[in-house]
N, C-alpha and C positions, 0 to 999 in steps of 0.2 A: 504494500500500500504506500502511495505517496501523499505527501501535502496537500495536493488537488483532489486529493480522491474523499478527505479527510472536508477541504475546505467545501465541495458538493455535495455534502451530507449535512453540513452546517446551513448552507444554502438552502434546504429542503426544507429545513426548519424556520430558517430566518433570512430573508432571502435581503442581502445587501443596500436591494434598490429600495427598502422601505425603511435605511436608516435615516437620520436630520440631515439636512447638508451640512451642518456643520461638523459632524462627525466625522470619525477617523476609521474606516472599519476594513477587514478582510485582513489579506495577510501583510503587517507590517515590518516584518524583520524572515529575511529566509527565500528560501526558492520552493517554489511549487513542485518541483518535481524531485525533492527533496527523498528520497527513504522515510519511510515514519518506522523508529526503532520503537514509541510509546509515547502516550497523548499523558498531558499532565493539566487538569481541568482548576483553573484560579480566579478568583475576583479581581485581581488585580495582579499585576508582573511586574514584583520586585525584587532585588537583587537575592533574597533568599529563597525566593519563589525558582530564579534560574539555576540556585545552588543545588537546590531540590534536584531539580531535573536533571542535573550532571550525574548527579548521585546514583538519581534513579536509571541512569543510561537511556531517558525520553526526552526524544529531540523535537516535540513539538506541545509548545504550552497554547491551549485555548484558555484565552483570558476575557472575561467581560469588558472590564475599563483599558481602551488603549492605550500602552505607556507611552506613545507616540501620538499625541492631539494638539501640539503647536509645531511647525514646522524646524526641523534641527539643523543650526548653518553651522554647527563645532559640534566634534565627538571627542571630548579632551577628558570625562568620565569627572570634571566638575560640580553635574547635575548629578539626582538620583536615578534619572532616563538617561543621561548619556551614559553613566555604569553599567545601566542594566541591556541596551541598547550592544555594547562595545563588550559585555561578557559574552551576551547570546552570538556574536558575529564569530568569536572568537571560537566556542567553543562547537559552534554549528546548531544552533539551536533557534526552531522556526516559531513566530510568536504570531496567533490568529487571535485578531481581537472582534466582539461580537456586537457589544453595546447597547447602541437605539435601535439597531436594526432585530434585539431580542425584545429592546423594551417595547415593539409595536408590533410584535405577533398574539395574537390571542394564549397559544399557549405558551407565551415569553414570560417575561422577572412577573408579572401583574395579575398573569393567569395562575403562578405557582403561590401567589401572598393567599391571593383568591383561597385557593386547596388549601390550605395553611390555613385560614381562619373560617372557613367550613361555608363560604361565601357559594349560595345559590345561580346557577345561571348566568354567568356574568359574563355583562357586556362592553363594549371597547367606551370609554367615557369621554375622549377625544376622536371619533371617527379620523382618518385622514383622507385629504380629499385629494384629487390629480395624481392620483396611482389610477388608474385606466383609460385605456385608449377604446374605440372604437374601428375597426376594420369594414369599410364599405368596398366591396370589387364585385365585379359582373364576369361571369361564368356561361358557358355555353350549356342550356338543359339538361344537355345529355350527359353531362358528367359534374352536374353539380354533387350529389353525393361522395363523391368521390374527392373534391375540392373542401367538402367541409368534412368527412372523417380526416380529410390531414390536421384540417386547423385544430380539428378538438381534440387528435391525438396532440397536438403542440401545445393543449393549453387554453385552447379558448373556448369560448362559451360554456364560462363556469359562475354562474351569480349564484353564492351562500351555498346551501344545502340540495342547488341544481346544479346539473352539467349536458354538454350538449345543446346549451340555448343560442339558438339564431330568431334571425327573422328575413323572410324573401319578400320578392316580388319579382314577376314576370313581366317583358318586356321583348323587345327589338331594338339591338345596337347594330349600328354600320361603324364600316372601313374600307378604305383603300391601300392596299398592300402596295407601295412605291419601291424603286428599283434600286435592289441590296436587300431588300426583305427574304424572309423564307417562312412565308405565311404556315400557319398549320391547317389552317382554313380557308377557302377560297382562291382568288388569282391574282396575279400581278397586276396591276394597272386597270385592277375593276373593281368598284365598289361592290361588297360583299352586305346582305343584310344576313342577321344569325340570330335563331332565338335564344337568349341570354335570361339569367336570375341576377336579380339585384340582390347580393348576399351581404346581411350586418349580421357583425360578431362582434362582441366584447373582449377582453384579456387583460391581465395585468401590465403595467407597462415594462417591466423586466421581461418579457417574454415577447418583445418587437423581433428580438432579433430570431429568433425559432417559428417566430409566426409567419413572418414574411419568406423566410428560408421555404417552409411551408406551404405557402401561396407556391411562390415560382416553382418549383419542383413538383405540385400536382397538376397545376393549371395548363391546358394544353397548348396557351396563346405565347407566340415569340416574345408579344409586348404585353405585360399586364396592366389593366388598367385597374387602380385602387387610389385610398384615401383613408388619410390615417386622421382619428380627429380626437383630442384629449380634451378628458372627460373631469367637470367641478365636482362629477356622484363621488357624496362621502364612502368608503369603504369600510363595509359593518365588521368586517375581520383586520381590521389593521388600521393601528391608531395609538394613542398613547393614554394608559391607564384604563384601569376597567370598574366597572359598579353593578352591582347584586345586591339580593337578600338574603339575611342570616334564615335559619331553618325554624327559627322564631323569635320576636323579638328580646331584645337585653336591657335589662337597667344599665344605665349609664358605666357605673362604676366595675358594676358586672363584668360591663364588656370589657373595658380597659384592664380587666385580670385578666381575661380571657386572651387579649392582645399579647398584654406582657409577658405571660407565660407559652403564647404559641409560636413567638416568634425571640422567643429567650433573651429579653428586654429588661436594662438595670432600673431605665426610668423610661418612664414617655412625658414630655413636652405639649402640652395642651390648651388649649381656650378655655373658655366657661363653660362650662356645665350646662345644660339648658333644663334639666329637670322633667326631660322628656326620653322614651325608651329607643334605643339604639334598632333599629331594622334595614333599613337600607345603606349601605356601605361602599364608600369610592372609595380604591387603592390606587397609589402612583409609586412605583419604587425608585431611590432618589432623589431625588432636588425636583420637589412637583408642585412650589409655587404658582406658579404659573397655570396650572389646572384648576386654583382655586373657586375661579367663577362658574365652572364648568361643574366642579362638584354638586356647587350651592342648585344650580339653576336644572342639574337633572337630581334635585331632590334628596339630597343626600342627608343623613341623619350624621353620618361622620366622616370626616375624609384621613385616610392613613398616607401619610409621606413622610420626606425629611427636608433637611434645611430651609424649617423656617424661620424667615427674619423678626425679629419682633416686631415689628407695625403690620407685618402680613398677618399674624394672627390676629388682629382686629378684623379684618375680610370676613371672619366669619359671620359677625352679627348678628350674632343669634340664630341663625338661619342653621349652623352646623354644630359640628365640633371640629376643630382642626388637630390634628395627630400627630405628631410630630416622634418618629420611633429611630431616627437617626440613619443618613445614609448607607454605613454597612449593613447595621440592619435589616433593614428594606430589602437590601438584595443579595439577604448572605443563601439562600435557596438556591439563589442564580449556578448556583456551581453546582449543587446536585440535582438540577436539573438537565445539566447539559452531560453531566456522568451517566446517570440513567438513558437518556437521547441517544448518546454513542454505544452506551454499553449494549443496549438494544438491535445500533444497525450494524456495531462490530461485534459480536459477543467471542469471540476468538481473539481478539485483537486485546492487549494491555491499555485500559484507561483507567487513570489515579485520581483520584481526588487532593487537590494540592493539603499535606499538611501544616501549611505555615499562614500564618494567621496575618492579614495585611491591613486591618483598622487601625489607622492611624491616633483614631482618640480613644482616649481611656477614661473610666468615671473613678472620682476617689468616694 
């Protein structure tokens, strides 16, 4: 097995094109076509994290937080990234970082809090929007089935818990085949009419390049004619943070035991109280300020995240409870989830769980 084969099964999971743009993601240190001696799974990659893996003779750490997300004009091992950066080159060690593109899969860091706190049904609490394109091309009758089993083996026309979704219409397209052509239809220097489907299909927009691959390769025409059109529709499976309900409601206090003990918490950081019982529940794992409106306004009784600032926990007003459980916290799951993931599509193959503990703060 090599690094590719390792980084398309990640892909399958959390597929690159739905991290932030400002994110760092796929593989930052290494060559893809690297040997994998053994996968070392961490929240973070740092210099004891790459000791680990010397040790353990596995050359390739999958890490959630990229240790590489400001761009590096010096590697003089000054930083605690240029160290860690300059040992992995050093000692051949490939580093696959995951991030937003886990935080925005349904079953990513948001879906695992979810399982963890016994959260019902949950749904993406930030939908994302402009992940889908539309595919419009015109097909000759006689082999339209044959033009859309390619597309939907590549992928497309898949909405939620359907697949296989088009829609036609029938029509009459003309051409003139001009001189250098090698029509598959009709003749040189004669206008041809053909009865043609007007074929729409959906896809993710990571999957342009296989859909179109797709197109040309079934389609019988020398020149295809298509139109690619991208799409505002929120996407109900990919987004950031998720919200459910508990399997019954909680007293406030209740829950916050409930929290602290399920996600192995010294303290949790919190708003007011509102004296009202706990049932519906927004997660964000990390730094999910920023979700705070989103929580309030799809009804949230409490919202779980980290690093909040103190005047953010005003936002709440009464409307929630804001949660505050601390960023490792929030995504210390993230690792065994991607252990179970791999151990799953490799169960032959060596995957560790990193033993070195990388939370920078400590409680006294």
């Amino acid at each position: 097995m090599i690094v590719q084969d390792v980084a398309d099964l990640l892909e399958e999971l959390a597929p690159l094109a739905n991290a932030e743009g400002f994110d760092n993601v796929g593989l930052l240190v290494g060559a893809p076509e690297a040997k994998v001696t053994g996968i070392l799974v961490t929240l973070d990659t740092l210099e004891n994290v790459v000791d680990e893996a010397i040790a353990k003779n596995y050359n390739l750490i999958i890490s959630f937080h990229p240790i590489i997300f400001k761009g590096l004009t010096k590697i003089t091992g000054k930083t605690y990234v240029e160290r860690v950066v300059a040992k992995a080159i050093q000692h051949g060690i490939n580093i696959y970082s995951m991030h937003t593109a886990l935080d925005n899969v349904i079953e990513g860091v948001n879906g695992k809090i979810c399982e963890v706190l016994g959260i019902l049904e949950p749904q993406i609490l930030i939908p994302k929007t402009e992940t889908l394109l539309k595919l419009t091309t015109y097909v000759p009758k006689n082999v339209i089935e044959q033009v859309k089993g390619a597309l939907f083996a590549a992928g497309g026309g898949s909405i939620g818990n359907y697949s296989h979704c088009s829609f036609t219409l029938e029509g009459i397209g003309s051409f003139r085949p001009e001189n250098g052509a090698q029509p598959a239809i009709g003749k040189l220097e004669e206008t041809h009419f053909e009865e043609e489907v007007q074929l729409h299909m959906t896809f993710p927009k990571r999957l342009k390049s296989a859909m179109l691959r797709a197109l040309f390769e079934s389609h019988p025409y020398e020149e295809v004619a298509y139109e690619l059109t991208s799409l505002i529709n929120e996407h109900q499976y990919v987004g950031m943070g998720m919200i459910g309900n508990l399997p019954t409601p909680m007293e406030e206090k209740a829950f916050l035991e409930h929290l602290k003990k399920s996600m192995h918490l010294s303290c949790i950081r919190h708003s007011d109280l509102r004296k009202k019982p706990i049932e519906k529940v927004a997660v964000l794992g990390g730094s999910g300020a920023f979700a705070i409106a989103a929580a309030k306004a799809r009804g949230a009784d409490i919202f779980v995240t980290a690093d909040i600032k103190y005047h953010q926990f005003f936002e709440a007003e009464n409307k929630m409870i804001i949660a505050d459980i601390g960023h490792y916290e929030s995504e210390q799951y993230t690792k065994n989830l991607l252990v179970d993931y791999l151990t799953k599509k490799i169960p032959n193959f060596a995957v560790a769980l990193s033993e070195s503990i990388t939370n920078p703060i400590k409680y006294f």
